[in-house]
C-alpha positions as semicolon CSV with decimal commas, in nm:
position;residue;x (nm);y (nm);z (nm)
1;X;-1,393;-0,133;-1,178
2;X;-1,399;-0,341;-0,821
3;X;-1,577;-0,120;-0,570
4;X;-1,528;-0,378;-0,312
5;X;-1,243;-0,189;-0,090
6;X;-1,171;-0,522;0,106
7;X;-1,077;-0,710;-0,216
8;X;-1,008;-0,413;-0,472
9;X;-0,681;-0,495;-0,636
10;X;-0,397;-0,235;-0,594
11;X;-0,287;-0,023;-0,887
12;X;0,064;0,126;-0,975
13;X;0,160;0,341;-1,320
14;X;0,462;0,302;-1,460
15;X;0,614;0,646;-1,536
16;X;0,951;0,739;-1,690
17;X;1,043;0,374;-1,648
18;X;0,978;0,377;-1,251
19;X;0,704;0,230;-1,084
20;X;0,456;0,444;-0,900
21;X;0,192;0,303;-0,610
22;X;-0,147;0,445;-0,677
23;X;-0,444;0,478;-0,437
24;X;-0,716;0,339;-0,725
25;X;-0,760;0,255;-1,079
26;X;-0,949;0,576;-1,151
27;X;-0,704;0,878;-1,088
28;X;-0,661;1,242;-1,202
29;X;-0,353;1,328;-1,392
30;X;-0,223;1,550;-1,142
31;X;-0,196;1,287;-0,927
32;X;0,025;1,092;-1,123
33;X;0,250;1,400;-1,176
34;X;0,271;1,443;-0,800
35;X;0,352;1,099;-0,733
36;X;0,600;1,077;-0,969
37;X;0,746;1,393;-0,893
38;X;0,699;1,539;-1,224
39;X;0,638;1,948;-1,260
40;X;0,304;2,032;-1,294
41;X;0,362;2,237;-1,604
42;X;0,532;1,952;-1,773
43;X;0,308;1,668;-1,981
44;X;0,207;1,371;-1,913
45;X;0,191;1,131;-2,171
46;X;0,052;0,789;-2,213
47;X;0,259;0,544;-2,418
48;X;0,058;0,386;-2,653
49;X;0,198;0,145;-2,972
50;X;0,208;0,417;-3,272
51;X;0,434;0,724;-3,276
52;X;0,110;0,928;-3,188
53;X;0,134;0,892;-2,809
54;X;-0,199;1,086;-2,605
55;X;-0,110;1,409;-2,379
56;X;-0,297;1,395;-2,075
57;X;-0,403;1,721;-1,914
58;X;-0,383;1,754;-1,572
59;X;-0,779;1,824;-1,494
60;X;-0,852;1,456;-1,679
61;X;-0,904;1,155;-1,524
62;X;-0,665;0,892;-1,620
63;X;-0,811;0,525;-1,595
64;X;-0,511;0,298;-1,513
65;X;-0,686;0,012;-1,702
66;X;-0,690;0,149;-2,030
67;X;-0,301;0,171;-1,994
68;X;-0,070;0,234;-1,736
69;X;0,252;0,318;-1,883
70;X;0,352;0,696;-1,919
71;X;0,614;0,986;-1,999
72;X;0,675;1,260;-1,882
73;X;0,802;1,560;-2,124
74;X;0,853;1,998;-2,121
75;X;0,682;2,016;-2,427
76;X;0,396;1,835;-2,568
77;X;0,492;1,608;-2,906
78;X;0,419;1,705;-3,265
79;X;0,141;1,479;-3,460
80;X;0,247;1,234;-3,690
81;X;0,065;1,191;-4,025
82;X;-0,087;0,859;-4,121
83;X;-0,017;0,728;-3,744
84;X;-0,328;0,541;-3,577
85;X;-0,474;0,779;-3,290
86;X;-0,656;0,484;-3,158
87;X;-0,390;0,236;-3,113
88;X;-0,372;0,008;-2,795
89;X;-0,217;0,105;-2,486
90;X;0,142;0,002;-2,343
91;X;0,032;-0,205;-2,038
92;X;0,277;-0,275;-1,733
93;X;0,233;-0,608;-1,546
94;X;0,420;-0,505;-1,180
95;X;0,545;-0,762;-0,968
96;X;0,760;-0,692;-0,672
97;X;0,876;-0,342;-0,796
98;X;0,984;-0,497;-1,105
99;X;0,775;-0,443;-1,471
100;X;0,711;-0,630;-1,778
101;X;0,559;-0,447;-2,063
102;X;0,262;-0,617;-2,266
103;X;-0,002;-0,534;-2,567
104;X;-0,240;-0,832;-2,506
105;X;-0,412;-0,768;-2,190
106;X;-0,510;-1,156;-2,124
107;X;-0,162;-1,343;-1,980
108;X;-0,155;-1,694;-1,826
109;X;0,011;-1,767;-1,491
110;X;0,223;-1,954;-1,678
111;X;0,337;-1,664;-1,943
112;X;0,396;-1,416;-1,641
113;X;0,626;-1,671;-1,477
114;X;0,824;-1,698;-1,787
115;X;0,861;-1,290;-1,828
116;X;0,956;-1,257;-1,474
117;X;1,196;-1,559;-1,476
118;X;1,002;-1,682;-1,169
119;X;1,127;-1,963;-0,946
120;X;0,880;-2,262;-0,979
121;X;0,814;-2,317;-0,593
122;X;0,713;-1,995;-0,572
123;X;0,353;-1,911;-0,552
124;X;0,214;-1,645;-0,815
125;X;-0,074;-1,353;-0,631
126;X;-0,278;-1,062;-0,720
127;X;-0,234;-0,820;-0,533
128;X;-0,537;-0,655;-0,313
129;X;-0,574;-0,399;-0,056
130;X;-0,625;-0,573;0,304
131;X;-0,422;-0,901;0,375
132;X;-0,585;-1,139;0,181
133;X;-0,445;-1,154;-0,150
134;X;-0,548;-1,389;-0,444
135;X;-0,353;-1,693;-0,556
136;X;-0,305;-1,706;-0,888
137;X;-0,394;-2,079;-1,039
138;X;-0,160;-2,296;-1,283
139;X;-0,218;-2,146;-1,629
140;X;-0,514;-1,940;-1,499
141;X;-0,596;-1,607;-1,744
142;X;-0,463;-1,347;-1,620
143;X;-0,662;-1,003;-1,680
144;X;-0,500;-0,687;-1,676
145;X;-0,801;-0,515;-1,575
146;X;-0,870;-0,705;-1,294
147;X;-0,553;-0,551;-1,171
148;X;-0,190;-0,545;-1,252
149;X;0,019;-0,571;-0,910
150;X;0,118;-0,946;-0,830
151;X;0,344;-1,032;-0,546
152;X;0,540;-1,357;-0,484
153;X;0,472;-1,619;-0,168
154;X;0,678;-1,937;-0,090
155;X;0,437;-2,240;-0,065
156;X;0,598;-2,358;0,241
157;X;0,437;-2,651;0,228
158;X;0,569;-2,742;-0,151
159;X;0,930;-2,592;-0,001
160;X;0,940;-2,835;0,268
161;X;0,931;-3,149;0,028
162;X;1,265;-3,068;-0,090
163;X;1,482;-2,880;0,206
164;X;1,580;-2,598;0,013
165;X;1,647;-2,300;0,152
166;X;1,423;-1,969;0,134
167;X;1,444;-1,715;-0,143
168;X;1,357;-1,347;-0,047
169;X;0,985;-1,288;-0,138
170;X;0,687;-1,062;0,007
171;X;0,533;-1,331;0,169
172;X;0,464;-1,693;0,290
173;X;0,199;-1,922;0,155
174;X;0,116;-2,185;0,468
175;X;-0,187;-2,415;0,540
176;X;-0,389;-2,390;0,784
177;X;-0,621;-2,709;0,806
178;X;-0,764;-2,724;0,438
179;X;-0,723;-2,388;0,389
180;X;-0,390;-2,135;0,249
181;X;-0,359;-1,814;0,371
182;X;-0,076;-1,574;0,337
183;X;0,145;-1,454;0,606
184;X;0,381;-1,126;0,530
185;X;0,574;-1,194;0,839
186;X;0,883;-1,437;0,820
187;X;0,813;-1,521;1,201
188;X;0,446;-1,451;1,325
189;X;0,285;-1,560;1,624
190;X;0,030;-1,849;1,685
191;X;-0,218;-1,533;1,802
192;X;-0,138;-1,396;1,422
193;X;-0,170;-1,722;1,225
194;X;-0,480;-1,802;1,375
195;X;-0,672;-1,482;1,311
196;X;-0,562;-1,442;0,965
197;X;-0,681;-1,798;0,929
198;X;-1,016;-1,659;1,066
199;X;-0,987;-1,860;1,391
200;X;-1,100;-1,722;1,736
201;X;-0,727;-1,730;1,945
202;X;-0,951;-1,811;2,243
203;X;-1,145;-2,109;2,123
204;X;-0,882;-2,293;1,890
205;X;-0,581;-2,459;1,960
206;X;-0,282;-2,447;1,692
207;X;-0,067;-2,703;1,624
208;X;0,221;-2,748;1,392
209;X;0,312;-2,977;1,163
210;X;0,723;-3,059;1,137
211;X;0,806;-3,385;1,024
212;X;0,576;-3,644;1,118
213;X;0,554;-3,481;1,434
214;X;0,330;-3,257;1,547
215;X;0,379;-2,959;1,784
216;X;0,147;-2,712;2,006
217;X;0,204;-2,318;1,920
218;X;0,155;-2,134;2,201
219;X;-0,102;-1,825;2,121
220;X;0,253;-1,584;2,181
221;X;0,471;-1,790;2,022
222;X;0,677;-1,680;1,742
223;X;0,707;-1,960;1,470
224;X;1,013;-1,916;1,250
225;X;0,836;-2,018;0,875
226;X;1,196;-1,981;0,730
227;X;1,320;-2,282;0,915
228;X;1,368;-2,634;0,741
229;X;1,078;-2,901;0,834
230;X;0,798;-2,666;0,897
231;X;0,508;-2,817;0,695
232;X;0,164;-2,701;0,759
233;X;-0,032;-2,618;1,048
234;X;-0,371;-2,789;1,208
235;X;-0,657;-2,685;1,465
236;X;-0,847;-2,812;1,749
237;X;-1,167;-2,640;1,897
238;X;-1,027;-2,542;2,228
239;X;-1,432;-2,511;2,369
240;X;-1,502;-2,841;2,432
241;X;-1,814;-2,917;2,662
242;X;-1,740;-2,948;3,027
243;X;-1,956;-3,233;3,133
244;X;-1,969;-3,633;3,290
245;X;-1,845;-3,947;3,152
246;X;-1,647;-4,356;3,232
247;X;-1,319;-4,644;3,250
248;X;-0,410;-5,303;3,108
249;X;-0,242;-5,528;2,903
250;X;-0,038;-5,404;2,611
251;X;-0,197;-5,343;2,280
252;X;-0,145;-5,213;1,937
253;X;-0,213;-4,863;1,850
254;X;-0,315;-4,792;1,428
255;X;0,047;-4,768;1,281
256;X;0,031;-4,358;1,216
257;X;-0,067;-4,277;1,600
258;X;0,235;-4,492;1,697
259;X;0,466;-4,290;1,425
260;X;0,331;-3,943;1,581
261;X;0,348;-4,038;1,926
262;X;0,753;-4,168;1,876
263;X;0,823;-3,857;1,651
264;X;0,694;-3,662;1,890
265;X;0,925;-3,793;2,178
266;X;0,681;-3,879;2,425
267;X;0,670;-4,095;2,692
268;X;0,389;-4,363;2,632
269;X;0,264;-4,677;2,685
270;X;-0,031;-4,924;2,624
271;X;-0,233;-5,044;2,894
272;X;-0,503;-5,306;2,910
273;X;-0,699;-5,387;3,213
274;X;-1,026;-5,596;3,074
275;X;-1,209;-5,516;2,854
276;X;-1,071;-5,136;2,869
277;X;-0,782;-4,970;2,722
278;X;-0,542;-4,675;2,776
279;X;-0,311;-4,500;2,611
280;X;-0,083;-4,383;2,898
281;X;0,148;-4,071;2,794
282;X;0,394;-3,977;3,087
283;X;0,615;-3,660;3,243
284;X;0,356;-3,414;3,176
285;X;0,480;-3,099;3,310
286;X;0,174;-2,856;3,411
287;X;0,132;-2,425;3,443
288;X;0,191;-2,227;3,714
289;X;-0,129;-2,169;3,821
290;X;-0,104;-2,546;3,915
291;X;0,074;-2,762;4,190
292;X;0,431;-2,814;4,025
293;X;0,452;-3,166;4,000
294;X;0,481;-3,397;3,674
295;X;0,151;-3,641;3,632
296;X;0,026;-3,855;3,324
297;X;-0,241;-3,853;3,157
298;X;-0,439;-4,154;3,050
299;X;-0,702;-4,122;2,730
300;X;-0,936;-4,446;2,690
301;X;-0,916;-4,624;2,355
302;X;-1,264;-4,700;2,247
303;X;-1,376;-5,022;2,045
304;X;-1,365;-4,903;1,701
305;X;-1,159;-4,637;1,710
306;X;-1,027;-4,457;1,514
307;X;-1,396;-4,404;1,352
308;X;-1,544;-4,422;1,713
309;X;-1,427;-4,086;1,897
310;X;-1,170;-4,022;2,190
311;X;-1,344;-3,904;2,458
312;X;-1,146;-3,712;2,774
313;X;-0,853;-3,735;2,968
314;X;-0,776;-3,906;3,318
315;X;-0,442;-3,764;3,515
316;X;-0,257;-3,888;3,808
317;X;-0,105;-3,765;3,993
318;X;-0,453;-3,532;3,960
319;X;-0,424;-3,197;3,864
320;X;-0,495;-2,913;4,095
321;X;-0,515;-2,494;4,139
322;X;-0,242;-2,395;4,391
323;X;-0,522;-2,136;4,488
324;X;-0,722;-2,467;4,601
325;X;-1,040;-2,347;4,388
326;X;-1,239;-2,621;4,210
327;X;-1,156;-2,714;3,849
328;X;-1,511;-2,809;3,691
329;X;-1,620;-3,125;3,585
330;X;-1,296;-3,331;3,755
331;X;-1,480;-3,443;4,041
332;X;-1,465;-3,795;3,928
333;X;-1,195;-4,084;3,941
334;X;-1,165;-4,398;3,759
335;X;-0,966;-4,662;3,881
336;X;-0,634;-4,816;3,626
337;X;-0,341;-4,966;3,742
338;X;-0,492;-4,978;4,122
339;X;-0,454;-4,562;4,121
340;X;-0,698;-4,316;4,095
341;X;-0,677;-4,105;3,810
342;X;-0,890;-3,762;3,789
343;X;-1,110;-3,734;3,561
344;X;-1,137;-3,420;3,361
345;X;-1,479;-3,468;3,124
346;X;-1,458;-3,226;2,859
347;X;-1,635;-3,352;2,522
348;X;-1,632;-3,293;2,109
349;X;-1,939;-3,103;2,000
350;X;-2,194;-3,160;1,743
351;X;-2,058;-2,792;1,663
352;X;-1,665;-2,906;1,681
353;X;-1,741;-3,308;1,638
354;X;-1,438;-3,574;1,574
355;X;-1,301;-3,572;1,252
356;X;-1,207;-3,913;1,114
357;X;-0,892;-3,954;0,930
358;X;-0,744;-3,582;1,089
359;X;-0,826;-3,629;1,468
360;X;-0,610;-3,919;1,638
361;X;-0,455;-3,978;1,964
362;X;-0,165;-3,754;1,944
363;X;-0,440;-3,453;1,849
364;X;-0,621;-3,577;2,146
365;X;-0,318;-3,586;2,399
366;X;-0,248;-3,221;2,249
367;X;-0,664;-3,099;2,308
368;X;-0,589;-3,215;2,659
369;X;-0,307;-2,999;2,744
370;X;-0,492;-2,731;2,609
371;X;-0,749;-2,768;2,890
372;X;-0,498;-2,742;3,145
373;X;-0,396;-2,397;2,983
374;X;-0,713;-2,290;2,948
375;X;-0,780;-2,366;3,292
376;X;-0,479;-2,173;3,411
377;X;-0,617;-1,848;3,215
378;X;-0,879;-1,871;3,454
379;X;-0,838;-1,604;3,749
């Protein structure tokens, strides 16, 4: 039996054809009578395959993974001659409230889908108390005592290929970097997505894929996973180093950061002054806590990037606190187009470095709007 309480798979006994939650695998008989709302003095019985079904008492304890099927009955049933007293146990597989009955207690994925009649984009999982329940692979074995409560989750991700629309289910299946986690809420917050996905709200960014576009989630933002085009959802460490750093023509971005950039409907340009280049996205709108007026942002394009990192953000018109306090680290200016744009030197980490292949300009544009949030947070 699973001890662990954070991953201890949930239990349920089918009685009189109904299926009843229980709190663990190991329960008294009484327990089961209360739960099912069955009279004390009446018997329980536990369905097994021969005629010679086993009466419970109600001071036993009943382990739910040596069968979990039962009856209830006024009078206790006769003996039958020449039946086998130790014949296997009906078991119930449970998923979503409904039942299959079964002998064999090893299934495959594959066998449950079939008995259930399951819906192929849907994504097969045990069951467990706390939030994190357990996929269930592609023609994995299934053991019954490992547990026998599954629920259903749409892969949104696999959903989103084809553009059809949501079936009910208990949950949604969405990716989170290279990781799936399961969210029970048809429209949960950034705040929510990233702490199931184990992510500090505070230090992490969330963005989301739709399309070939990608879009910021605000930490209180509710993000509607019913909805046609949502794909999958990525991360930036939002605790970039504030430190120092340095400084057009029009050039050629890589072919993908030109797709994101136009999917995403921004307002951008290549610049080339020299030997340096910019990426020049326009009509930035900024917080509150700042002096309302629209700037751009300008992010240097390295030689050899996209292997060689981005590395902060210039605006102009600068940014600055209505309050008139000092932002940190945007004391200097580098000079493109003839105009001063301020510099605000914030830097990957060797503990959040660039990723190559999943870090590009549009991530980077993204990262640098989170600064100016993260600066407005600041009292």
């Amino acid at each position: 039996m699973n001890t662990n309480k954070e991953s201890a798979p949930r239990w349920a006994a089918v009685v009189d054809e109904r299926v009843i939650p229980m709190p663990r695998q190991i329960i008294p008989a009484l327990l089961i009578k209360e739960q099912a709302g069955i009279d004390p003095k009446s018997h329980i019985i536990r369905d097994l395959q021969s005629p010679n079904d086993s009466v419970i008492e109600n001071d036993e304890n009943v382990d739910l993974g040596a069968g979990n099927v039962f009856r209830s009955a006024q009078h206790a049933p006769p003996s039958q001659a020449g039946c086998d007293p130790n014949a296997p146990a009906k078991l119930a597989f449970i998923l979503n409230d409904a039942f299959v009955f079964a002998v064999e207690p090893t299934q495959t994925e594959g066998a449950l889908r079939r008995q259930f009649g399951l819906n192929p984009k849907v994504q097969l999982l045990r069951d467990l108390v706390g939030p994190n329940d357990k996929p269930i692979a592609d023609d994995e074995k299934v053991h019954f005592k490992d547990g026998p409560v599954f629920v259903t989750v749409f892969d949104i991700e696999e959903h989103c290929k084809d553009g059809d629309a949501l079936s009910p289910c208990d949950g949604y299946l969405i990716r989170v970097d290279d990781t799936k986690i399961v969210m029970r809420e048809s429209h949960p917050t950034g705040r929510e997505i990233l702490l199931r996905a184990g992510k500090d709200p505070k230090l992490t960014m969330l963005n989301q894929k739709i399309g070939k576009r990608f879009e910021p989630v605000p930490l209180d933002k509710k993000v509607d996973l019913t909805a046609c085009g949502v794909e999958r959802f990525t991360t930036l460490p939002n605790e970039q180093s504030e430190g120092r750093g340095s400084a057009s023509r029009d050039f050629a971005l890589p072919e993908l950061d030109q797709e994101l950039l136009e999917d995403s409907n921004l307002n951008w340009e290549t610049v080339q002054e020299g030997e340096s280049k910019w990426l020049i996205i326009h009509d930035i709108a900024v917080p509150q806590k700042f002096l309302q007026r629209p700037t751009s942002v300008a992010i240097q394009i390295l030689p050899g990037y996209p292997s060689t990192p981005l590395d902060m953000a210039y605006f102009n018109p600068p940014v600055h606190r209505i309050d008139n306090k000092t932002i940190p680290c945007t004391e200097a200016v580098q000079i493109v187009r003839g105009l001063g744009w301020q510099r605000w030197s914030r830097h990957y980490t060797p503990e959040n470095p660039w990723k190559l292949g999943e870090y590009n300009t549009l991530t980077h544009y993204l990262l640098s709007q989170s600064w100016l949030d993260r600066e407005a947070q600041k009292p």
